[in-house]
C-alpha positions as CSV (number, residue, x, y, z in Angstrom):
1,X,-16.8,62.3,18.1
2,X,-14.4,64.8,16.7
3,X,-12.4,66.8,19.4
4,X,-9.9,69.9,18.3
5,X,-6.7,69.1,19.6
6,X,-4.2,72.0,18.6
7,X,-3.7,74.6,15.6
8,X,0.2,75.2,14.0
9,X,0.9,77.4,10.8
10,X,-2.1,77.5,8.7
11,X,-3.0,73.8,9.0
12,X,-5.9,72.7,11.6
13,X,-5.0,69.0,13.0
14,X,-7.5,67.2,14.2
15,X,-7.7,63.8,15.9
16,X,-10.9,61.7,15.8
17,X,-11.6,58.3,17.0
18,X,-14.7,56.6,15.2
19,X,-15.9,53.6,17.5
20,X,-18.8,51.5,16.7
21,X,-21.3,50.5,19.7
22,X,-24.0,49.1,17.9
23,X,-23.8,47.7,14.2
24,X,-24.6,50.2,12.3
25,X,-23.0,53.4,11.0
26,X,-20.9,55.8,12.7
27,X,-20.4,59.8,12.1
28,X,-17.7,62.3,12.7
29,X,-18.3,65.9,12.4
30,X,-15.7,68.9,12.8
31,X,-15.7,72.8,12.9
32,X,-12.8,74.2,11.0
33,X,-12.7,78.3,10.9
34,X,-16.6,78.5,11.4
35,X,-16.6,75.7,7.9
36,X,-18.2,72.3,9.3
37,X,-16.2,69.1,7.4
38,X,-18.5,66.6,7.5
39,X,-16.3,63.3,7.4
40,X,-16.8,60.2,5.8
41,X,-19.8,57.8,7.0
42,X,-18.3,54.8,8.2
43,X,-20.1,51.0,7.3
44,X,-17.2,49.4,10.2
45,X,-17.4,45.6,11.6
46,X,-18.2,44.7,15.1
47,X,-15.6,45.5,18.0
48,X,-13.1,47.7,14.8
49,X,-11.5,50.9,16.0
50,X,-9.5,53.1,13.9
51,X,-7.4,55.9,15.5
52,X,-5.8,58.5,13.0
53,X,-4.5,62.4,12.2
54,X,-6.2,63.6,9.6
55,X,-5.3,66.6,8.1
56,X,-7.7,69.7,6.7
57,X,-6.4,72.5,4.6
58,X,-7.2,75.8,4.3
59,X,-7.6,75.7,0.7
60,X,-9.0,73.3,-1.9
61,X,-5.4,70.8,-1.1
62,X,-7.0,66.9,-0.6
63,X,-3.9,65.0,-1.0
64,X,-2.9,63.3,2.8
65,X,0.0,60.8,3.6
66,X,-0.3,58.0,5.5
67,X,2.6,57.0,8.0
68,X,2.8,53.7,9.7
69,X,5.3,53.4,12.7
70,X,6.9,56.9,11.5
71,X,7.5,56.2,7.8
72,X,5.5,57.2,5.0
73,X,3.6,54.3,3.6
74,X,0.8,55.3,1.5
75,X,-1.2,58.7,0.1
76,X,-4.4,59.2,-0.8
77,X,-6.6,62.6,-2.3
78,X,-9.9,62.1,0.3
79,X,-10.0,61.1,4.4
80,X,-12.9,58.6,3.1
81,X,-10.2,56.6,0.9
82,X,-7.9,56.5,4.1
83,X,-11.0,54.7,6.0
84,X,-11.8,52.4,3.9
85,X,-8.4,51.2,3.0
86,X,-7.1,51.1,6.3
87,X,-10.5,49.2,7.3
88,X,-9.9,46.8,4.0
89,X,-6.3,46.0,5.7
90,X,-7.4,45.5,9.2
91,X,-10.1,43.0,7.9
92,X,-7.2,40.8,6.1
93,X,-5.3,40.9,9.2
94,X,-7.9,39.8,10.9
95,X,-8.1,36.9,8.6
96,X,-4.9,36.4,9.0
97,X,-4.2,36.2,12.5
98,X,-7.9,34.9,13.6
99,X,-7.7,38.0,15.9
100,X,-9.6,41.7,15.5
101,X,-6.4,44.0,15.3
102,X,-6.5,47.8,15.1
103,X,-4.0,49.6,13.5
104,X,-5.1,52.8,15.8
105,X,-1.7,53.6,17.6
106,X,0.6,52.7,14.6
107,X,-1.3,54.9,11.4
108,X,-1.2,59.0,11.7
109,X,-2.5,61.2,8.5
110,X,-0.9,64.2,7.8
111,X,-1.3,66.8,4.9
112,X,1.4,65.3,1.9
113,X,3.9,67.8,0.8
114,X,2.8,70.3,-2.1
115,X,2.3,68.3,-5.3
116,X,3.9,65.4,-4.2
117,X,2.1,62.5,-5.7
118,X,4.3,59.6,-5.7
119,X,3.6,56.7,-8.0
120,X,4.9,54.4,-5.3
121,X,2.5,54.8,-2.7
122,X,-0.1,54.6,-4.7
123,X,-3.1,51.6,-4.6
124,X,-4.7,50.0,-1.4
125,X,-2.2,46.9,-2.3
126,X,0.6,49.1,-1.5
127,X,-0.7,50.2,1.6
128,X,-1.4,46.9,2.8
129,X,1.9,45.2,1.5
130,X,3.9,48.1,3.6
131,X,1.7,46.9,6.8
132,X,1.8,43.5,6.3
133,X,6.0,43.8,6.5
134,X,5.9,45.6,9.8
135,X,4.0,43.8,11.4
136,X,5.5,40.9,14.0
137,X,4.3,37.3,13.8
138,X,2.9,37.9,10.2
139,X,5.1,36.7,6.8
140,X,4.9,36.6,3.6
141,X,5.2,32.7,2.6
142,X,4.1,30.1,-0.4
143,X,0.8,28.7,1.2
144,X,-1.2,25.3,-0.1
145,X,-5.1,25.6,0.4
146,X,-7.6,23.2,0.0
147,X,-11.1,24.1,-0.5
148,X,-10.2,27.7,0.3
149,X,-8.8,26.5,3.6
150,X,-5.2,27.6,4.5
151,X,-3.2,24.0,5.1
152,X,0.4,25.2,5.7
153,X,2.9,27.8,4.5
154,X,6.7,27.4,3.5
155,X,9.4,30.4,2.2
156,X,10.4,27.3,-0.5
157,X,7.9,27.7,-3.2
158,X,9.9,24.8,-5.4
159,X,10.2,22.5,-2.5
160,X,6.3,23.1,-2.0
161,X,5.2,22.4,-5.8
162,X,7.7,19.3,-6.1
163,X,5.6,18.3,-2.4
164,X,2.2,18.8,-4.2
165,X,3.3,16.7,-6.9
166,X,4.6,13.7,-4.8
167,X,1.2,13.3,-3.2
168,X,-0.3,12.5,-6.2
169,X,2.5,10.5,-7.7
170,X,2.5,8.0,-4.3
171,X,-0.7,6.5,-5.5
172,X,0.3,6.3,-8.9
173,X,1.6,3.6,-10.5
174,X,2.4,1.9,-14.4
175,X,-1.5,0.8,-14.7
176,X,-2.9,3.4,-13.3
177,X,-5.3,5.4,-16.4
178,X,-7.5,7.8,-14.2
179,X,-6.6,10.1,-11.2
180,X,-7.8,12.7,-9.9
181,X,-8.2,14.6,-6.5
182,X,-11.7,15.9,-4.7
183,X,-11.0,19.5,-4.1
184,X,-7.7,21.7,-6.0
185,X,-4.7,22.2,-3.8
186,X,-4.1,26.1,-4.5
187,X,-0.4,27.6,-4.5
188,X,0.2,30.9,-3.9
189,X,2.4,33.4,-2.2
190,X,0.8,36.0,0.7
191,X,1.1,37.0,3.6
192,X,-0.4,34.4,6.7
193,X,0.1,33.9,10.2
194,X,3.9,32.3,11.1
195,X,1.6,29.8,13.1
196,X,1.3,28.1,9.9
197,X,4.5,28.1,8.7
198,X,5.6,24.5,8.3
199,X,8.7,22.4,7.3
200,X,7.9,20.0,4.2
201,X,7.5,16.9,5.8
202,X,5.1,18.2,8.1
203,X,3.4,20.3,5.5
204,X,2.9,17.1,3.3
205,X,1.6,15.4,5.9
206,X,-1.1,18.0,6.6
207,X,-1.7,17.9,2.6
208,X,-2.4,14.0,2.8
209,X,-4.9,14.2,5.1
210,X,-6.5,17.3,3.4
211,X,-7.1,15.8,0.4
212,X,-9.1,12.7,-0.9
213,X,-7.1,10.8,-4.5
214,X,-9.6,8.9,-7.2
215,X,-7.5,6.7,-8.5
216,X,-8.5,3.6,-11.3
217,X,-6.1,0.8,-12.2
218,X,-6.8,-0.9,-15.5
219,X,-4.7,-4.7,-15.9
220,X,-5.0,-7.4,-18.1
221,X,-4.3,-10.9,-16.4
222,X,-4.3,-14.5,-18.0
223,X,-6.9,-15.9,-16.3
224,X,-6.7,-20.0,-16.5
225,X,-9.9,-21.9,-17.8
226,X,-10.5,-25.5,-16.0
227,X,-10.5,-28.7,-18.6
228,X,-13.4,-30.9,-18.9
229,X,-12.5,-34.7,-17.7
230,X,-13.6,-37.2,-19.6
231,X,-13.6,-41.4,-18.6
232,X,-13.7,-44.3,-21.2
233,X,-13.9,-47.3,-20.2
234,X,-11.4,-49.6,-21.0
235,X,-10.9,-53.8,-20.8
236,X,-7.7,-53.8,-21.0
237,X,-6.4,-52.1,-17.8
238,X,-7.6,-53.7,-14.6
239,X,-10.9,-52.7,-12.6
240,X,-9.7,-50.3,-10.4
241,X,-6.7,-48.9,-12.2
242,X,-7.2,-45.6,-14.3
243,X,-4.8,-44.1,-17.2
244,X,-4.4,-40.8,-18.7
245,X,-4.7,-41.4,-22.0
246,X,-4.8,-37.4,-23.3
247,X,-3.7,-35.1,-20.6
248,X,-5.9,-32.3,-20.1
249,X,-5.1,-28.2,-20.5
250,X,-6.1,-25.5,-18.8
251,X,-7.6,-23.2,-21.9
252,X,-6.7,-19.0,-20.9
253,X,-9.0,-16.4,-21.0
254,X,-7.3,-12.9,-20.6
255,X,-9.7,-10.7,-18.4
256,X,-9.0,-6.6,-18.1
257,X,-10.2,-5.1,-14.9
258,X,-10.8,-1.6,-14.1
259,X,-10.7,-1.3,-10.2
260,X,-11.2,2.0,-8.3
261,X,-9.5,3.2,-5.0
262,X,-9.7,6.0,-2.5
263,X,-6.7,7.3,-1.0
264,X,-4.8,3.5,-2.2
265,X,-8.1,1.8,-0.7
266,X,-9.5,-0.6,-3.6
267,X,-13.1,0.4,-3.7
268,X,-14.7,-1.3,-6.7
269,X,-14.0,-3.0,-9.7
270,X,-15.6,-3.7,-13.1
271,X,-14.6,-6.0,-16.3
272,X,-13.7,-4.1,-19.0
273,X,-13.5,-7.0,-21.4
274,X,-12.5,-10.9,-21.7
275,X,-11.1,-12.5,-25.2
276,X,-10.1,-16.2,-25.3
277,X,-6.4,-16.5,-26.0
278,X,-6.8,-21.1,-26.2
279,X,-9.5,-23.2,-25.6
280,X,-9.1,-26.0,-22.8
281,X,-8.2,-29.3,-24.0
282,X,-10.4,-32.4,-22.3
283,X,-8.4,-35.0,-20.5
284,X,-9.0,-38.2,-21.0
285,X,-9.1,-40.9,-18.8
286,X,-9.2,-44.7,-19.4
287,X,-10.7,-46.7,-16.5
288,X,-9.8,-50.2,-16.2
289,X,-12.9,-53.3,-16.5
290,X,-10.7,-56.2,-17.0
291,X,-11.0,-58.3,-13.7
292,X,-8.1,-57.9,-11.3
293,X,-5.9,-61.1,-10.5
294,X,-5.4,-61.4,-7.1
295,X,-1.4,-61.5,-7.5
296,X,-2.2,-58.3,-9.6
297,X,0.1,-55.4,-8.2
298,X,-1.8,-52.2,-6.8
299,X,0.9,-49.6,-7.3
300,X,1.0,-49.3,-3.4
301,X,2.6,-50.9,-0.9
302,X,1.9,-52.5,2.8
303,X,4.4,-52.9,5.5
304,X,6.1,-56.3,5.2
305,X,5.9,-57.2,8.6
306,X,3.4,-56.3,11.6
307,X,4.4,-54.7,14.7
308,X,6.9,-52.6,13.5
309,X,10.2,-51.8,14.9
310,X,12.3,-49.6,12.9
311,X,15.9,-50.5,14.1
312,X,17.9,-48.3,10.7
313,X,17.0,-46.1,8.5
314,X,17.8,-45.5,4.9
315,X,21.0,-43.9,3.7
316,X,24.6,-43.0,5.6
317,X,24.6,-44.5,9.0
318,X,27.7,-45.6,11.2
319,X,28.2,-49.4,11.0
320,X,30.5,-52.4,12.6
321,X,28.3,-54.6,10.6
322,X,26.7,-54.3,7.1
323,X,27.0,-51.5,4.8
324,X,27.7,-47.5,5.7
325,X,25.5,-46.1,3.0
326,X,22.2,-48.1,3.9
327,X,20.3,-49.1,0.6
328,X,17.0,-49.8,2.6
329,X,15.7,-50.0,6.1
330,X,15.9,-52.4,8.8
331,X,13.1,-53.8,10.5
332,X,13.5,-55.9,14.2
333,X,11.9,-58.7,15.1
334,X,12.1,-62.6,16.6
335,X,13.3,-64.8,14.1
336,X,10.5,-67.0,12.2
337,X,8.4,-63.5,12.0
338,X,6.3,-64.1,9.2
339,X,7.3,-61.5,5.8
340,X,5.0,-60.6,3.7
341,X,4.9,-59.5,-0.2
342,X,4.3,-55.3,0.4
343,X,2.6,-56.1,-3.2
344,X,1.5,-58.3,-5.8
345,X,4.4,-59.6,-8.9
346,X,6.5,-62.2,-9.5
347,X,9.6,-63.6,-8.0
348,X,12.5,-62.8,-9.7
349,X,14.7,-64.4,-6.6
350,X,14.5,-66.6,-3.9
351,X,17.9,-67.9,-3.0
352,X,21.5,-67.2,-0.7
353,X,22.7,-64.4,-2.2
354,X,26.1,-62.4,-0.9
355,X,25.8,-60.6,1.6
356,X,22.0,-60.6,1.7
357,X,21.8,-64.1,2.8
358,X,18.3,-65.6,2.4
359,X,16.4,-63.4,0.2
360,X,13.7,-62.6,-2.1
361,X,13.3,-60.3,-4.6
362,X,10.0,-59.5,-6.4
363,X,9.2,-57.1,-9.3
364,X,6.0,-55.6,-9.7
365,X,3.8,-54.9,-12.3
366,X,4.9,-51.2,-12.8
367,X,8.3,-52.1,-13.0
368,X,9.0,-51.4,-9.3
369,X,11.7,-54.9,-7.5
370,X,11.1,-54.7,-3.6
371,X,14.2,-56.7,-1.6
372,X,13.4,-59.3,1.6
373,X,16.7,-60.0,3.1
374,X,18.3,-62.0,5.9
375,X,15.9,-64.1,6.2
376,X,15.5,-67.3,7.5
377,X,13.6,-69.5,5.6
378,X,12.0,-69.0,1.8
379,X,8.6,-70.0,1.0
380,X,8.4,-69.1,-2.9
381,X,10.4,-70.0,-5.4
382,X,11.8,-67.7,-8.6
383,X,9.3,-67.7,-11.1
384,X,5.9,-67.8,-8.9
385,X,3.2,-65.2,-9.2
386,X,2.4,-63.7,-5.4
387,X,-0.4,-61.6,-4.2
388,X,0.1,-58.2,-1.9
389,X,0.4,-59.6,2.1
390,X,0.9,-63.2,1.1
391,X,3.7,-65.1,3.0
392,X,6.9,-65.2,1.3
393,X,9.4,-66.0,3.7
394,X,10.4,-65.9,7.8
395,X,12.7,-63.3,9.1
396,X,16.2,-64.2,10.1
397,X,19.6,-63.7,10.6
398,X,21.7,-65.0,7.8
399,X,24.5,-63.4,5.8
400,X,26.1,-60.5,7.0
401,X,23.7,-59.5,10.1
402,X,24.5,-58.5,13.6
403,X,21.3,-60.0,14.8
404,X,17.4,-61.2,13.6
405,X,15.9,-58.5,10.8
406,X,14.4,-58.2,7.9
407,X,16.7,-55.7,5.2
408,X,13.8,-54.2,2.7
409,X,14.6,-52.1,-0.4
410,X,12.4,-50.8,-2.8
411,X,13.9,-50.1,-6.7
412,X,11.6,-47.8,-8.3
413,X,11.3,-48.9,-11.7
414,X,13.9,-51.3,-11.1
415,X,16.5,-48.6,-10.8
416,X,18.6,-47.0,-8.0
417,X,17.4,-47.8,-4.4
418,X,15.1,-45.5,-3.0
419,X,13.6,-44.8,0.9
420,X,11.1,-47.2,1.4
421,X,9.8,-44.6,3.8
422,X,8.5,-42.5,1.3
423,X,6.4,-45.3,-0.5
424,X,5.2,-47.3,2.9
425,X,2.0,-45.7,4.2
């Protein structure tokens, strides 16, 4: 619809409104000094309305300028290139903003001054850059897209790339051979909406869970191999008893592994290759066939006494009678108990003895002496061969005792006193 509005000086003003109802394509017609002006046919999107001045001369002059908010913007040499450029900028907006906007009460035409062409207000970019900065709610920001997909915007381009770069980097680390990312993460600087503007932590996070990272890991471990065991048997050692005659090895195999992750997730994993670095050696045992005397020791030992009743324990104790560092345990009971050998050896002692009183003393066949003090009667004598749980004396009070116990040590390897605790079952 084209309506004449007013006529000053030589120039005929005219102010159209081109409005689309159906898709489809719209016409404006106008009568200037019995001349019809037929004016650009308009291909417009649904619900756009562009309001302008448009200017017609009365000569052959085409070129207009374009004012937005009262400044001059933008010129152009036909009313068609005004159309279509200020249609090009109200579709970005749109994008933009996720609204339709029409740019219909803040763009006028009017006829440019004679031969004024000015280089800087020339190309569509121009125009739109000039709009773009007057417009509220709309900046001009570094964005990250994924896909195409806006994520977030930030006015610090350097803090943004450094950002991008982090992502990637977090699932990195010193074995890591592949990486990649499914879909680019594009940097750019435009205009968008300020409802994406974003501070870097936030924009990062927004990144993270844009994006997917392929990552593989390739390692090398040493990777033990298990020895073979192998048994001889052997008449020398009693049946029963087993030595280690060559100790086994564990051989290594060094294995590289590829494994794949998603986003720091370990999806799959393959061997890449696995070299021998030293074979296993066998172990070898030698089991005992030689029959077992019974007075034999076992290596093990059995309570002295039955019904135990622990009355001291091993090491620093507070003491009116006896010693303060304890060399063995005490263990109560009514005197004439029977006491038994905890394992099979030979007497070594069986006599008074200090402070011990009544005791016996017994070394084993691994070298171990066990100690039976206080007692009150000895029934083997130095010298005799006794068997594990035979009867080897009664329990008493003699020596230096407050009271009816048996004091038992244990000498591993005939050595220092050790806990008997930790060898009784």
């Amino acid at each position: 619809m084209l309506r004449k509005m007013f006529q000053r000086n030589s120039f005929h003003i005219i102010k159209y409104r081109v409005r689309r109802t159906v898709r489809g394509v719209g016409f404006a017609l106008g009568k200037v000094h019995g001349r019809r002006v037929r004016l650009a046919a308009l291909a417009i999107s649904s619900a756009l309305a562009i309001g302008f001045v448009v200017a017609a001369t009365q000569g052959d002059r085409t070129t207009y300028a374009v004012y937005f908010n009262g400044k001059q913007i933008w010129q152009a040499g036909s009313q068609v290139e005004i159309v279509e450029a200020l249609q090009s900028v109200e579709t970005r907006l749109a994008a933009i903003t996720g609204e339709e906007i029409s740019l219909i009460d803040s763009i006028s035409v009017l006829p440019a001054d004679s031969g004024a062409h000015a280089a800087g207000f020339m190309g569509v970019d121009t125009l739109e850059t000039a709009i773009m900065e007057g417009l509220p709610n709309v900046s001009e920001m570094f964005t990250a897209s994924v896909d195409g997909r806006i994520i977030g915007a930030t006015d610090d381009g350097a803090a943004l790339l450094r950002t991008v770069k982090e992502i990637v980097d977090e699932y990195r680390n010193e074995n890591t051979v592949e990486i990649s990312m499914d879909g680019d993460i594009v940097m750019r600087s435009e205009y968008v909406s300020d409802g994406l503007i974003m501070d870097i932590p936030e924009l990062r996070e927004a990144l993270r869970r844009s994006i997917t990272v392929r990552r593989a890991d390739q390692v090398t471990d040493a990777v033990q191999i298990p020895f073979d065991t192998e048994y001889i048997a052997d008449n020398t050692i009693y049946k029963g008893d087993e030595k280690i005659s060559v100790a086994g090895v564990p051989g290594v195999l060094n294995v590289t592994t590829k494994t794949y992750y998603l986003n720091g997730e370990a999806q799959s994993q393959i061997i890449i290759s696995s070299v021998t670095q030293a074979e296993p050696v066998t172990q070898v045992v030698l089991q005992g066939t030689r029959p077992r005397p019974k007075t034999a020791s076992y290596g093990k030992y059995i309570w002295p006494v039955k019904n135990v009743v622990l009355t001291s324990n091993f090491g620093l104790r507070k003491a009116t009678i006896g010693s303060a560092n304890h060399k063995g345990i005490d263990v109560g009971g009514s005197r004439g108990t029977d006491i038994f050998a905890a394992d099979g050896g030979i007497v070594i002692m069986a006599e008074r003895y200090s402070s011990f009183g009544l005791i016996v003393q017994i070394r084993h066949d691994n070298g171990d002496i066990t100690y039976y003090a206080h007692c009150s009667e000895l029934l083997v004598s130095e010298g005799e061969r006794v068997y594990r749980g035979q009867t080897i004396a009664k329990m008493g009070s003699t020596g230096r005792s407050g009271g009816v116990h048996l004091h038992f040590e244990i000498h591993p390897g005939g050595g220092e006193a050790a806990d008997p605790l930790k060898y009784l079952p």
